[in-house]
CHARMM-style PDB file with segment names, atoms N, HN, CA, C and O in Angstrom:
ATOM      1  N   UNK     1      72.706 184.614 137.031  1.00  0.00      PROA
ATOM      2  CA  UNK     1      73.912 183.900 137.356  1.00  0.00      PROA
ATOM      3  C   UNK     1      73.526 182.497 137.828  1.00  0.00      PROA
ATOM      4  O   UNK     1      72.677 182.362 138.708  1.00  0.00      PROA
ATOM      5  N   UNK     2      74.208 181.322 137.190  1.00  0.00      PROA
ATOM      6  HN  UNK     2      74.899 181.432 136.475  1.00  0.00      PROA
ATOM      7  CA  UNK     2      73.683 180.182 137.348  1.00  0.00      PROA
ATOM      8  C   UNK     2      75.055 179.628 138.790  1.00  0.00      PROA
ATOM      9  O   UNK     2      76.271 179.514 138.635  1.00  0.00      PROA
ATOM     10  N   UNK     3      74.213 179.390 140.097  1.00  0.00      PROA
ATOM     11  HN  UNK     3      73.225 179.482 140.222  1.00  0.00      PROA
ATOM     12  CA  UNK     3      74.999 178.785 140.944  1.00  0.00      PROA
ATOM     13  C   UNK     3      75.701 177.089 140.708  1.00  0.00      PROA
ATOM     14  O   UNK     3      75.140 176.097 140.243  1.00  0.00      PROA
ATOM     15  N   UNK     4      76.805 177.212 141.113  1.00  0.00      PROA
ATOM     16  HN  UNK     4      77.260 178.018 141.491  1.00  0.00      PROA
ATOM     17  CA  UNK     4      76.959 176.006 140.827  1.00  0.00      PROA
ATOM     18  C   UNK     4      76.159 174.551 141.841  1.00  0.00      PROA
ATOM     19  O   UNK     4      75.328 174.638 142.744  1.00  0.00      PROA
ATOM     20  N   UNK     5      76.684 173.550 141.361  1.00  0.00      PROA
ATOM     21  HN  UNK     5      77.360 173.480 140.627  1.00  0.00      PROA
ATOM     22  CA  UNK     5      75.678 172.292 141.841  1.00  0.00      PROA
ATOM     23  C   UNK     5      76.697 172.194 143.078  1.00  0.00      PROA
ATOM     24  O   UNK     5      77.829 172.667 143.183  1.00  0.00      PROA
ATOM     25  N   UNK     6      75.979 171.470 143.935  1.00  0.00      PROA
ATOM     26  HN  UNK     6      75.060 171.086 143.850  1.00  0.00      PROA
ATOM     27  CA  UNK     6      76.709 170.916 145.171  1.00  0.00      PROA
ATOM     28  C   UNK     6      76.935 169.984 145.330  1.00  0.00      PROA
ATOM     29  O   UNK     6      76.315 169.004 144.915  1.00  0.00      PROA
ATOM     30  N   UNK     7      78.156 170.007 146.157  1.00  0.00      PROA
ATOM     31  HN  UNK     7      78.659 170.803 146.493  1.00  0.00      PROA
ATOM     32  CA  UNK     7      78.903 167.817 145.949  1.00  0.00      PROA
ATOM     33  C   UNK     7      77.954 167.505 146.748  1.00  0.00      PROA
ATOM     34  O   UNK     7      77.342 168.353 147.397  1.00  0.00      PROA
ATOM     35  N   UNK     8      77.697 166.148 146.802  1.00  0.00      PROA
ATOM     36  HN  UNK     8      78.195 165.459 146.274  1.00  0.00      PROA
ATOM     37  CA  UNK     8      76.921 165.241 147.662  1.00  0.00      PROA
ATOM     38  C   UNK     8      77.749 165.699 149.495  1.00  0.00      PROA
ATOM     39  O   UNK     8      78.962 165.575 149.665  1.00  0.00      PROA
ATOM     40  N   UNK     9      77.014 166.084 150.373  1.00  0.00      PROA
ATOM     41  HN  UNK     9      76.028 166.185 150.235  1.00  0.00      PROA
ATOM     42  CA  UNK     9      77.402 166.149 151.747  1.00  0.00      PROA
ATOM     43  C   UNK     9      77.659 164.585 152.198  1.00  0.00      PROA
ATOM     44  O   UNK     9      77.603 163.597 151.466  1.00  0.00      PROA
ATOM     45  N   UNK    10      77.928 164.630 153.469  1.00  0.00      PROA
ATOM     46  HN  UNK    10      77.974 165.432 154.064  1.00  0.00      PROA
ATOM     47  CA  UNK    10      78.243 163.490 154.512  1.00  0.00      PROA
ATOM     48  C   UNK    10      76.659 162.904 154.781  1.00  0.00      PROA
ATOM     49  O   UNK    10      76.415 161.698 154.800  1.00  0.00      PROA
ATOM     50  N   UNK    11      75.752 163.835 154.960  1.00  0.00      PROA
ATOM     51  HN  UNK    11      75.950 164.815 154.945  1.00  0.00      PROA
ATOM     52  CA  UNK    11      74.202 163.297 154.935  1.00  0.00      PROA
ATOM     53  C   UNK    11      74.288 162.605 154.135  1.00  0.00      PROA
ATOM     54  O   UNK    11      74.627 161.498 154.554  1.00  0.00      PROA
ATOM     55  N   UNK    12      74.118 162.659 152.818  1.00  0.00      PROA
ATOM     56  HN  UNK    12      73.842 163.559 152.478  1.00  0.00      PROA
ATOM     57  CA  UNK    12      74.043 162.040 151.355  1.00  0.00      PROA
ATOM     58  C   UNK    12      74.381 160.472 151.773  1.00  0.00      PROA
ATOM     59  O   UNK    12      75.506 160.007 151.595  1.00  0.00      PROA
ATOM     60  N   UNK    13      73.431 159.801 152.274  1.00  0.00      PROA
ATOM     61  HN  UNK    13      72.517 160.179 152.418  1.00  0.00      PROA
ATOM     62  CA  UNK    13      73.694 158.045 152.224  1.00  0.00      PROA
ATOM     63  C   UNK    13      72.961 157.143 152.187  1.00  0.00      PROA
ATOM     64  O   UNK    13      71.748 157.351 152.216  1.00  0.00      PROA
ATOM     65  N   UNK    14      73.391 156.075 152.122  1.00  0.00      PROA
ATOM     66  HN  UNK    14      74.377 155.906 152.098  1.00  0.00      PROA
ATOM     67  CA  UNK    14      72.632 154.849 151.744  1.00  0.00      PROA
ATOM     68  C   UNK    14      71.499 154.404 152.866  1.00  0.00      PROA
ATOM     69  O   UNK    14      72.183 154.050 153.826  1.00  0.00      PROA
ATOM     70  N   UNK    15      70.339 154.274 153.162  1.00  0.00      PROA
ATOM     71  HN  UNK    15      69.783 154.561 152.382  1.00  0.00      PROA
ATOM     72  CA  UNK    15      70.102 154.322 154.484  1.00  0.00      PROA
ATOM     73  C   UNK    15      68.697 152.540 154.277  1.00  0.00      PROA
ATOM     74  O   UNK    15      68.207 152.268 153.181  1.00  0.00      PROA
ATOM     75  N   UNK    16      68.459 151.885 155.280  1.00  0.00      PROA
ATOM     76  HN  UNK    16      68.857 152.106 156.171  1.00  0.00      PROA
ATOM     77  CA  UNK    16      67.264 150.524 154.769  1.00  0.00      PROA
ATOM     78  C   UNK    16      66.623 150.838 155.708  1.00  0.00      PROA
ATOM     79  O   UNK    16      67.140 151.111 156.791  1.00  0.00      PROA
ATOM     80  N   UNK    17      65.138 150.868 155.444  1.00  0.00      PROA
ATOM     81  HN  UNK    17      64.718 150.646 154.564  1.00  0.00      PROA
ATOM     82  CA  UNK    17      64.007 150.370 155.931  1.00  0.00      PROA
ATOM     83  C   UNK    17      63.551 148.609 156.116  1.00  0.00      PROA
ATOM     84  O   UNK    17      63.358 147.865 155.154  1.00  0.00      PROA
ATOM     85  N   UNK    18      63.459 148.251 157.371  1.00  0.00      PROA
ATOM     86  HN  UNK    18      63.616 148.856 158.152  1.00  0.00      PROA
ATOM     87  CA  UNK    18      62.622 146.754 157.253  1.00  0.00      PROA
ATOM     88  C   UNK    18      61.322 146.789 157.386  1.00  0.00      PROA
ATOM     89  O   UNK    18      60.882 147.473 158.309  1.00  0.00      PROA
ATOM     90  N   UNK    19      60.506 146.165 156.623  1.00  0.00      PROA
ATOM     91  HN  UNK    19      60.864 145.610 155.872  1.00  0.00      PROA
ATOM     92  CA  UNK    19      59.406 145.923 157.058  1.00  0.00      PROA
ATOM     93  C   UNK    19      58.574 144.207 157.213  1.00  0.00      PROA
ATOM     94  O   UNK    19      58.259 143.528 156.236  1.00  0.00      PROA
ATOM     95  N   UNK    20      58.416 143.909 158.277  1.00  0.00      PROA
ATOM     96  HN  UNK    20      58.673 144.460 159.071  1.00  0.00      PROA
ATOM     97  CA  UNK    20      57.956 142.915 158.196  1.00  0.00      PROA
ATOM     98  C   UNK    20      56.684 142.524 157.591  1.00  0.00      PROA
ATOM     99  O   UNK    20      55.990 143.481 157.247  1.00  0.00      PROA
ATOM    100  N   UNK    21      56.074 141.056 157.317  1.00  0.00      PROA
ATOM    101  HN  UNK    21      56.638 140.278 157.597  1.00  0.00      PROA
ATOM    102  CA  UNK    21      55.272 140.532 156.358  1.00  0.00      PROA
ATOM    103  C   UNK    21      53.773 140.909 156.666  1.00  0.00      PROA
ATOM    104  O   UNK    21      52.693 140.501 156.237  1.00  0.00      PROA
ATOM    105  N   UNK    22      54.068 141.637 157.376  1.00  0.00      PROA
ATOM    106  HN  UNK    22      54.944 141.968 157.724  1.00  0.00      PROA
ATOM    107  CA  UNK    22      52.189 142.336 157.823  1.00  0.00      PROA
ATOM    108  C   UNK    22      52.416 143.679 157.680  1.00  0.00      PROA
ATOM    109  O   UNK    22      51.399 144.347 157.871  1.00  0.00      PROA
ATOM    110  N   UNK    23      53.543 144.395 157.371  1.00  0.00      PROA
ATOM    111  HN  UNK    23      54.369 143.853 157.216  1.00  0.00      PROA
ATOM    112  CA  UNK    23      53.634 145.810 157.132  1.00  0.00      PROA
ATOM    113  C   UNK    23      53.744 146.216 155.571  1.00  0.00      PROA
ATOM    114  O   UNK    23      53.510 147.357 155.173  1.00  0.00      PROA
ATOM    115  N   UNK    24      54.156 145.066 154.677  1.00  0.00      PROA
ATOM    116  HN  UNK    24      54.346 144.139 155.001  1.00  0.00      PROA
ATOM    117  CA  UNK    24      54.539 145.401 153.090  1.00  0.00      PROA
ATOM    118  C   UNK    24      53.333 144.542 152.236  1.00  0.00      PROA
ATOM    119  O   UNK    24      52.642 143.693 152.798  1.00  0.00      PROA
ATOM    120  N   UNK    25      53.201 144.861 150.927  1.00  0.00      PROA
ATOM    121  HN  UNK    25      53.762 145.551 150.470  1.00  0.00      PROA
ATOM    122  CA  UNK    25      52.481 144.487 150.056  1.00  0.00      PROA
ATOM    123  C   UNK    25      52.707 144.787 148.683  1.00  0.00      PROA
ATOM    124  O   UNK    25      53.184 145.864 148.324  1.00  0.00      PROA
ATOM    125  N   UNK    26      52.323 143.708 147.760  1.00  0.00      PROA
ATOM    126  HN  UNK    26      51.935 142.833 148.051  1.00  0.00      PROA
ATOM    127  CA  UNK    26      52.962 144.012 146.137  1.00  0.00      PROA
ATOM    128  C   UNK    26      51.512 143.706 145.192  1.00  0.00      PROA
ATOM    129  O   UNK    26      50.662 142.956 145.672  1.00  0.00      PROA
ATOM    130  N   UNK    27      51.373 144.111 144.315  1.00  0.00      PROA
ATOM    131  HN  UNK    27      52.064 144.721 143.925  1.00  0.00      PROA
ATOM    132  CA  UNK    27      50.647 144.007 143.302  1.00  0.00      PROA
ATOM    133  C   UNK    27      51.710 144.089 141.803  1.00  0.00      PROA
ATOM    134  O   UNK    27      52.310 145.080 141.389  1.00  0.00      PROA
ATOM    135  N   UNK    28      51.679 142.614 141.175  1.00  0.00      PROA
ATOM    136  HN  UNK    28      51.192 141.809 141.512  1.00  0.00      PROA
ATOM    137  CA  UNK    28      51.893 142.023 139.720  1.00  0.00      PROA
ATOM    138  C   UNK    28      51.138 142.422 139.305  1.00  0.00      PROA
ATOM    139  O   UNK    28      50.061 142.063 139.782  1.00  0.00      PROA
ATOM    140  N   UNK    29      51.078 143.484 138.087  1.00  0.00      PROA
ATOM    141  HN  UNK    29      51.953 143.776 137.699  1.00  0.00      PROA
ATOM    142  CA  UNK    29      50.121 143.807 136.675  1.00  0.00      PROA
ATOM    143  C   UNK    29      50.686 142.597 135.556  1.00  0.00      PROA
ATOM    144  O   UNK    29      51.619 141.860 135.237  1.00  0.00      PROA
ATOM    145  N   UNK    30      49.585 142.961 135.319  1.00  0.00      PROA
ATOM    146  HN  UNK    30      48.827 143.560 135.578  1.00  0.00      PROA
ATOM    147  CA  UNK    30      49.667 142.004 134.090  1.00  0.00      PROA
ATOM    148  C   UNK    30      50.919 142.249 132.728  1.00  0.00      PROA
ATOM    149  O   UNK    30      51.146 141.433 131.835  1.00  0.00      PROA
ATOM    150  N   UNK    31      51.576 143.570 132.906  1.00  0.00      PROA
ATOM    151  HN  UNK    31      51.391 144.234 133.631  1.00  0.00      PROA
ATOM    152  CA  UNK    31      52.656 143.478 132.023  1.00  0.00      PROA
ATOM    153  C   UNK    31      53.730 143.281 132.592  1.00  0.00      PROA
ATOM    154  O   UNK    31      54.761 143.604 132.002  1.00  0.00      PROA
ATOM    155  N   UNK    32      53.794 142.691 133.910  1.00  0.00      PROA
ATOM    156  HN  UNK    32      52.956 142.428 134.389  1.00  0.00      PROA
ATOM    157  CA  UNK    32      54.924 142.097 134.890  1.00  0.00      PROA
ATOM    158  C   UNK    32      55.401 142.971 136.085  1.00  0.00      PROA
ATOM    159  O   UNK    32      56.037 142.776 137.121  1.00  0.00      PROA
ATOM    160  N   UNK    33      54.718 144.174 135.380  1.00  0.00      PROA
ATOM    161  HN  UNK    33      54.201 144.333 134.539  1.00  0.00      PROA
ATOM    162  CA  UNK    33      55.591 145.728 136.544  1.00  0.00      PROA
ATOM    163  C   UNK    33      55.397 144.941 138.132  1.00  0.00      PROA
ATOM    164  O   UNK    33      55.021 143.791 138.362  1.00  0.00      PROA
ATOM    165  N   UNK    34      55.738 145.850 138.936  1.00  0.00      PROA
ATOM    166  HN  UNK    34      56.043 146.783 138.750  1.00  0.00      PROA
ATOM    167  CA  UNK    34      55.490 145.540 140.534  1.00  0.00      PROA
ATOM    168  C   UNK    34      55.965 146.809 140.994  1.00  0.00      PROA
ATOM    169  O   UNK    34      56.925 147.553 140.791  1.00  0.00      PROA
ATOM    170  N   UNK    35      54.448 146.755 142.013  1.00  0.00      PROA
ATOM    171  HN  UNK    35      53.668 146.151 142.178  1.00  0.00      PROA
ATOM    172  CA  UNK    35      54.073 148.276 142.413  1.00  0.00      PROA
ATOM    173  C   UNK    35      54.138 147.721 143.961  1.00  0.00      PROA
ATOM    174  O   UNK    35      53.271 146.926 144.323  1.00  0.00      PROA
ATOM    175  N   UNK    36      55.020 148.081 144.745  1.00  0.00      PROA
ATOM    176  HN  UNK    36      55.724 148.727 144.451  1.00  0.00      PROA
ATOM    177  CA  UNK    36      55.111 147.808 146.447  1.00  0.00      PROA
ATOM    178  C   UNK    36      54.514 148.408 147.417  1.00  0.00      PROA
ATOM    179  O   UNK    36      54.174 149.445 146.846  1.00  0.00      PROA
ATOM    180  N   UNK    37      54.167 148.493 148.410  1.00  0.00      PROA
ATOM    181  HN  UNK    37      54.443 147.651 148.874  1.00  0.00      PROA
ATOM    182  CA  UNK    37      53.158 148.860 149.071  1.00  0.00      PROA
ATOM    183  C   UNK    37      53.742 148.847 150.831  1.00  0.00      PROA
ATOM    184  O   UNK    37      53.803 147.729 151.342  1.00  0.00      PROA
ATOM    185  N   UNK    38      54.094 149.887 151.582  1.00  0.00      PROA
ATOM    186  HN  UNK    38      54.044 150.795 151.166  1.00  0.00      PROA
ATOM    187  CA  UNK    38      54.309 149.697 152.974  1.00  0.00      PROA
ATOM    188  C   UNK    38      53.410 150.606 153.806  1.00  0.00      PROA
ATOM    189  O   UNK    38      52.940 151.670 153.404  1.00  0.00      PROA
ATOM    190  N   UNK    39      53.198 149.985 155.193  1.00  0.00      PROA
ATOM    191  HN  UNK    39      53.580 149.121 155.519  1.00  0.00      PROA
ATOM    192  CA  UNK    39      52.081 150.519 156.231  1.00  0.00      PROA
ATOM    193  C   UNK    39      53.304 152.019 156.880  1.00  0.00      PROA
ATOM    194  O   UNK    39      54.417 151.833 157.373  1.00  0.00      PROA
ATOM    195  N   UNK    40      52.741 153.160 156.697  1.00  0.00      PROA
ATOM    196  HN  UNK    40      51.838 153.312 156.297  1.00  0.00      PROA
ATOM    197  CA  UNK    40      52.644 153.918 157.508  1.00  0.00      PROA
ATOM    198  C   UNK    40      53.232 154.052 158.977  1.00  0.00      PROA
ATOM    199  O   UNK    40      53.562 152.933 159.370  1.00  0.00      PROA
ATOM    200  N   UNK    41      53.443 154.909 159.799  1.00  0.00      PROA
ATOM    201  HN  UNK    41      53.175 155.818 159.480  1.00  0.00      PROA
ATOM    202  CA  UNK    41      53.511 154.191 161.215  1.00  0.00      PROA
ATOM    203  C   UNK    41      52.081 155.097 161.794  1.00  0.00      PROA
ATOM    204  O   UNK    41      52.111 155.595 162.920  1.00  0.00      PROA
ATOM    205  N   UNK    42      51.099 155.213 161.077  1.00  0.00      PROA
ATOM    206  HN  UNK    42      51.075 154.808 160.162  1.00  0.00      PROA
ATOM    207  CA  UNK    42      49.759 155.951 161.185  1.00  0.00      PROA
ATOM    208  C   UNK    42      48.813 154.836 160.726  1.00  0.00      PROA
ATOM    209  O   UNK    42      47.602 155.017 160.853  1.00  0.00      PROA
ATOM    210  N   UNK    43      49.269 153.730 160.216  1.00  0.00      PROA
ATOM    211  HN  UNK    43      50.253 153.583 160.113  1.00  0.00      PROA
ATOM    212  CA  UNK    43      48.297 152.810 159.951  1.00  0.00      PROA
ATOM    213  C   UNK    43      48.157 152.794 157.964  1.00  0.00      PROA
ATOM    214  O   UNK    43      48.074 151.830 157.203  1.00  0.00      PROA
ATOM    215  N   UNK    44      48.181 154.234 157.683  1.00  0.00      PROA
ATOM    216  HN  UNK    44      48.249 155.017 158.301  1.00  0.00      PROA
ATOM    217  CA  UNK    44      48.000 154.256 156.463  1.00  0.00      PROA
ATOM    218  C   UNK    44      49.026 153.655 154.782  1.00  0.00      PROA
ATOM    219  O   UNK    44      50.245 153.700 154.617  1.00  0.00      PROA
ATOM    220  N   UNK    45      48.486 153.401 154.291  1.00  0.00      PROA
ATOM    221  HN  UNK    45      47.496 153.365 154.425  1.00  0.00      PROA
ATOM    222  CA  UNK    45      49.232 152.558 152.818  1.00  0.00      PROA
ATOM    223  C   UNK    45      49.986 153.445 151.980  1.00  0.00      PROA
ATOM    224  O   UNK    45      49.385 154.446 151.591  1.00  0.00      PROA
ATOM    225  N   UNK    46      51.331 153.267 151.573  1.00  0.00      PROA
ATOM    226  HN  UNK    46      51.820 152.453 151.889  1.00  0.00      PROA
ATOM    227  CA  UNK    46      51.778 154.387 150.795  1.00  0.00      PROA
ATOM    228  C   UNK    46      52.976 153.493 149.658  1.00  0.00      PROA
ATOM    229  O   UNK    46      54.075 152.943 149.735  1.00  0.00      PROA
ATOM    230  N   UNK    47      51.881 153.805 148.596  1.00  0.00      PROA
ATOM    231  HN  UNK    47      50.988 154.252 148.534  1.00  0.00      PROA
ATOM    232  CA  UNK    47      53.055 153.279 147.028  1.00  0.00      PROA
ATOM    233  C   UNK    47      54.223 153.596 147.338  1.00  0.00      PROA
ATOM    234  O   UNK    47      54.345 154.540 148.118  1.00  0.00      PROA
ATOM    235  N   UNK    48      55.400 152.939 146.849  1.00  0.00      PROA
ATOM    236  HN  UNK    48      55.302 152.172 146.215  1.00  0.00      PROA
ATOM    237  CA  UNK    48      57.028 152.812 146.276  1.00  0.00      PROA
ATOM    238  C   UNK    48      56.950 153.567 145.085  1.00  0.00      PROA
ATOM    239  O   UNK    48      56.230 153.329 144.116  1.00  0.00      PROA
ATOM    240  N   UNK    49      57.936 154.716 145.266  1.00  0.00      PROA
ATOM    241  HN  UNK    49      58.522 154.910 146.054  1.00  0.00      PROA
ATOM    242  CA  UNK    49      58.148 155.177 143.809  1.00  0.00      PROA
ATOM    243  C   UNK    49      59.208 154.717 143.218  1.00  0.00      PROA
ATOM    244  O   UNK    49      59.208 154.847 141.994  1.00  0.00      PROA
ATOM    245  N   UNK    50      60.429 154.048 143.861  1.00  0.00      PROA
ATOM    246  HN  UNK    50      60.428 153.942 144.856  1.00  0.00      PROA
ATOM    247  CA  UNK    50      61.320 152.778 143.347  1.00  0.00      PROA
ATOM    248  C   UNK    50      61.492 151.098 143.768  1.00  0.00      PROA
ATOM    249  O   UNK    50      61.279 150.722 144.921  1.00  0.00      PROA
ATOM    250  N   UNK    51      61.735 150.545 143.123  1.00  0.00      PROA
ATOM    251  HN  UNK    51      61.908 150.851 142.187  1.00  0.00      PROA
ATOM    252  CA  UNK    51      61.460 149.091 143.293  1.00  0.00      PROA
ATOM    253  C   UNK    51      62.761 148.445 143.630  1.00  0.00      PROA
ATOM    254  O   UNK    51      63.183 147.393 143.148  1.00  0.00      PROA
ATOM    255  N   UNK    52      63.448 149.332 144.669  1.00  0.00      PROA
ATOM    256  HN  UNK    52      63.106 150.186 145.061  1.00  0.00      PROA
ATOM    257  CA  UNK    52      64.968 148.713 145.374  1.00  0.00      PROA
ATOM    258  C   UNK    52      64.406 147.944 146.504  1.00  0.00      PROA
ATOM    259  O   UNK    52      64.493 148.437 147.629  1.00  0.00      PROA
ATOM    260  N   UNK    53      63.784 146.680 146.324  1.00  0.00      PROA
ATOM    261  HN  UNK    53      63.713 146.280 145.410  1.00  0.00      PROA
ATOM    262  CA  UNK    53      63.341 146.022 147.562  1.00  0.00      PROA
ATOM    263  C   UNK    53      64.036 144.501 147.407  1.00  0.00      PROA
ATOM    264  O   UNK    53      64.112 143.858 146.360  1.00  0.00      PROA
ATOM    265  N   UNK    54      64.500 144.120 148.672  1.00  0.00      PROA
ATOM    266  HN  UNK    54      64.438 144.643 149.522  1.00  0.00      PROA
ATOM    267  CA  UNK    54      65.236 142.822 148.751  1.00  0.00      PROA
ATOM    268  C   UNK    54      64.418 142.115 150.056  1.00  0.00      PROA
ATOM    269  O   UNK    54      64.331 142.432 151.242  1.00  0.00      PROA
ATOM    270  N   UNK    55      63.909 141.096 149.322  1.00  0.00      PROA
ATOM    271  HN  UNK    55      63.980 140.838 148.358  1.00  0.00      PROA
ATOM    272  CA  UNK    55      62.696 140.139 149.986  1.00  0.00      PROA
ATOM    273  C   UNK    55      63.934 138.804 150.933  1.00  0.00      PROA
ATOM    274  O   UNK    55      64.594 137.903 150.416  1.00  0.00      PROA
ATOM    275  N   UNK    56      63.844 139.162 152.254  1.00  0.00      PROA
ATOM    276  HN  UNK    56      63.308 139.894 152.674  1.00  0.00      PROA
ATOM    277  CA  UNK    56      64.365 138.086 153.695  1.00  0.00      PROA
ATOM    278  C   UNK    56      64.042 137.208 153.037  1.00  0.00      PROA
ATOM    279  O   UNK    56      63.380 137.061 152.009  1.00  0.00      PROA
ATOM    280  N   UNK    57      64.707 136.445 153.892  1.00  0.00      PROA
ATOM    281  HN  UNK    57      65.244 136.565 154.726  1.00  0.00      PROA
ATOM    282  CA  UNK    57      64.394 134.879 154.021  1.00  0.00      PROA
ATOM    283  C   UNK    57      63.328 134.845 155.150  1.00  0.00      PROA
ATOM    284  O   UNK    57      62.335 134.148 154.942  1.00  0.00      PROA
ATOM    285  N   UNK    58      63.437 135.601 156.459  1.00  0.00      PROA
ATOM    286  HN  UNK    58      64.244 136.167 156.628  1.00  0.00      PROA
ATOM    287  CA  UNK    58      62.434 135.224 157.092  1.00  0.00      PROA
ATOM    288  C   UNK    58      60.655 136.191 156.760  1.00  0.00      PROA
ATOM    289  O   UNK    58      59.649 136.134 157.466  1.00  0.00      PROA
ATOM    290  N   UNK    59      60.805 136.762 155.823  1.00  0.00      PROA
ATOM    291  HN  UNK    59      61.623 136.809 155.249  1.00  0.00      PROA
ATOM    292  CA  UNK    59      59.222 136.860 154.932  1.00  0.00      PROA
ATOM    293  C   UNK    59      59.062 138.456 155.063  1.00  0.00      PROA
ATOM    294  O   UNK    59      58.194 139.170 154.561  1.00  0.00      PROA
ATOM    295  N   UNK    60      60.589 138.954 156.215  1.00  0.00      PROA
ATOM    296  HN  UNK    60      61.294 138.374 156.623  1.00  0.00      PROA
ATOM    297  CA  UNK    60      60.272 140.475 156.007  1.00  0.00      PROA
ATOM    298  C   UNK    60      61.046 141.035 154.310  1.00  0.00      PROA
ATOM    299  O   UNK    60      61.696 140.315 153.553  1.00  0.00      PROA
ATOM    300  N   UNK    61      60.723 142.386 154.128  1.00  0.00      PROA
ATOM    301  HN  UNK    61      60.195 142.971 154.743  1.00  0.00      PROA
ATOM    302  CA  UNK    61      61.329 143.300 153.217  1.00  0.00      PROA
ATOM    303  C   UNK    61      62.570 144.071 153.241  1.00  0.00      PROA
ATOM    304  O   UNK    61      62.683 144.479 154.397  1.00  0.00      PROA
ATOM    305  N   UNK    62      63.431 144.421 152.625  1.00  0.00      PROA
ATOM    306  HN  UNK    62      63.339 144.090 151.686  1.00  0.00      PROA
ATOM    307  CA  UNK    62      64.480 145.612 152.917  1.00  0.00      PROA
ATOM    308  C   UNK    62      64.469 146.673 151.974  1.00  0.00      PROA
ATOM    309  O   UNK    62      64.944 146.523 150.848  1.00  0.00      PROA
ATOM    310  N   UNK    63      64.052 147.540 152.289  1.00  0.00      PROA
ATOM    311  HN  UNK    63      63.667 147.662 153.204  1.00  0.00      PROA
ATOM    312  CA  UNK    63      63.994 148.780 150.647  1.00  0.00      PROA
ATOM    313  C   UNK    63      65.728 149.388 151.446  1.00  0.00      PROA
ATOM    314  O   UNK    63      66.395 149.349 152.480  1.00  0.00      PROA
ATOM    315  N   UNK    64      65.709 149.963 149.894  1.00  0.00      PROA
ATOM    316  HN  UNK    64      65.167 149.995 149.054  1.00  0.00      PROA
ATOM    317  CA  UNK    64      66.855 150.570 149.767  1.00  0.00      PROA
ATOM    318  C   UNK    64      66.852 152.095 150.112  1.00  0.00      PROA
ATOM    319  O   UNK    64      66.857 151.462 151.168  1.00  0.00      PROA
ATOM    320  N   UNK    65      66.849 153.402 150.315  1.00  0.00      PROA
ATOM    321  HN  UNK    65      66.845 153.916 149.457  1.00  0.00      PROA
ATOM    322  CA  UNK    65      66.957 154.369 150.516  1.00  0.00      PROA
ATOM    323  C   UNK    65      67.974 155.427 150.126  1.00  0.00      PROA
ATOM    324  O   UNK    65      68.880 155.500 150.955  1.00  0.00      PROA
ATOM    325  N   UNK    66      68.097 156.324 149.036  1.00  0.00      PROA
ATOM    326  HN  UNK    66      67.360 156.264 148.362  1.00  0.00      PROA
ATOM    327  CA  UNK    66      69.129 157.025 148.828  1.00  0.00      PROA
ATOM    328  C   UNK    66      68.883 158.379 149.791  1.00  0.00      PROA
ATOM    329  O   UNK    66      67.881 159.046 149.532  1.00  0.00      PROA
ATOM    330  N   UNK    67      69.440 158.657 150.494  1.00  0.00      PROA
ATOM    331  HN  UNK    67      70.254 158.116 150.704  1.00  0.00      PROA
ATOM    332  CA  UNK    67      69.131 159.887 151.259  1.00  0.00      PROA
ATOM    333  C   UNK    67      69.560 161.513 150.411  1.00  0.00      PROA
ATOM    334  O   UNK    67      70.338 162.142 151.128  1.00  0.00      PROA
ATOM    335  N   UNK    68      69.313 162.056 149.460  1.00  0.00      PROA
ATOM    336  HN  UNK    68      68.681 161.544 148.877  1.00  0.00      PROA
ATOM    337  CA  UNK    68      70.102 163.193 149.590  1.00  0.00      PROA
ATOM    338  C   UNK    68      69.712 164.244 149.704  1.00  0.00      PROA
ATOM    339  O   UNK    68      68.574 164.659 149.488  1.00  0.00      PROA
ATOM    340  N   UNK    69      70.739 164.864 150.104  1.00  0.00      PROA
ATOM    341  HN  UNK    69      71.663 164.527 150.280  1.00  0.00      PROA
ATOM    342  CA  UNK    69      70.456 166.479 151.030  1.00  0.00      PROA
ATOM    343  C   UNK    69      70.896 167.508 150.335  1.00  0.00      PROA
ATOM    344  O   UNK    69      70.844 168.676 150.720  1.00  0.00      PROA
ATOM    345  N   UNK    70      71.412 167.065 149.131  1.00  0.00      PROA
ATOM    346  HN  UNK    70      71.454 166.116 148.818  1.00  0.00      PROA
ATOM    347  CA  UNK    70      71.988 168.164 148.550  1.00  0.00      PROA
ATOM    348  C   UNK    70      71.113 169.068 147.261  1.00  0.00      PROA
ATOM    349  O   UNK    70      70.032 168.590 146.916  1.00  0.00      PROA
ATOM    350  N   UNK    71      71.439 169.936 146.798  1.00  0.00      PROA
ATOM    351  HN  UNK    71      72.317 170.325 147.079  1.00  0.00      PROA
ATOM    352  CA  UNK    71      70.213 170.495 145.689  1.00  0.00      PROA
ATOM    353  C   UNK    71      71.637 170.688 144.482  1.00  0.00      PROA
ATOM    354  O   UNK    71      72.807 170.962 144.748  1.00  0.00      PROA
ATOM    355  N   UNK    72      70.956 170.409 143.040  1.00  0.00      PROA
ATOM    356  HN  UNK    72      70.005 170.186 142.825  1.00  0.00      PROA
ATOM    357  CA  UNK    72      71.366 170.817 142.157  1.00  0.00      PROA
ATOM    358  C   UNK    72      70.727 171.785 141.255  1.00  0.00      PROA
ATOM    359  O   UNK    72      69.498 171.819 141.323  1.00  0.00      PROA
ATOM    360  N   UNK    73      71.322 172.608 140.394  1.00  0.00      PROA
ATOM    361  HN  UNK    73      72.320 172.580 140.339  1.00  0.00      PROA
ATOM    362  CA  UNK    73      70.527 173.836 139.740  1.00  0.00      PROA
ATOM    363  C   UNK    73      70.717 173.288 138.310  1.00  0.00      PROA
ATOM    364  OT1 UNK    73      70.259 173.903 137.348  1.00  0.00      PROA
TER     365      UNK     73
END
């Protein structure tokens, strides 16, 4: 019996991370991609698996965040 999918909850939202200009990092390949890069709060480096980032004016970052909580089958 296949359960049905679930509506998106009230969790389900838009949520931003900032990171300022000593916490983020990007690498340009040579076929133009851009692979983003933010510090941890352990110190450690961890790739972007989407590229929803909106670059301040004052030199910090804003990623975008879809939160969801819900499961589909």
């Amino acid at each position: 019996m296949k359960r049905p999918a679930k509506q998106p909850s009230h969790d389900a939202r838009t949520e931003k991370a900032n990171y300022p200009p000593s916490d983020y990092g990007r690498i340009v390949r040579s076929d133009g991609s851009t692979q983003w890069w933010v510090r941890s709060s352990n110190g450690s480096w961890i790739a972007l698996r989407h590229q929803r980032v909106m670059e301040n004016d004052n030199g910090s970052i804003t990623l975008l965040l879809l939160r969801a909580d819900h499961v589909t089958e």
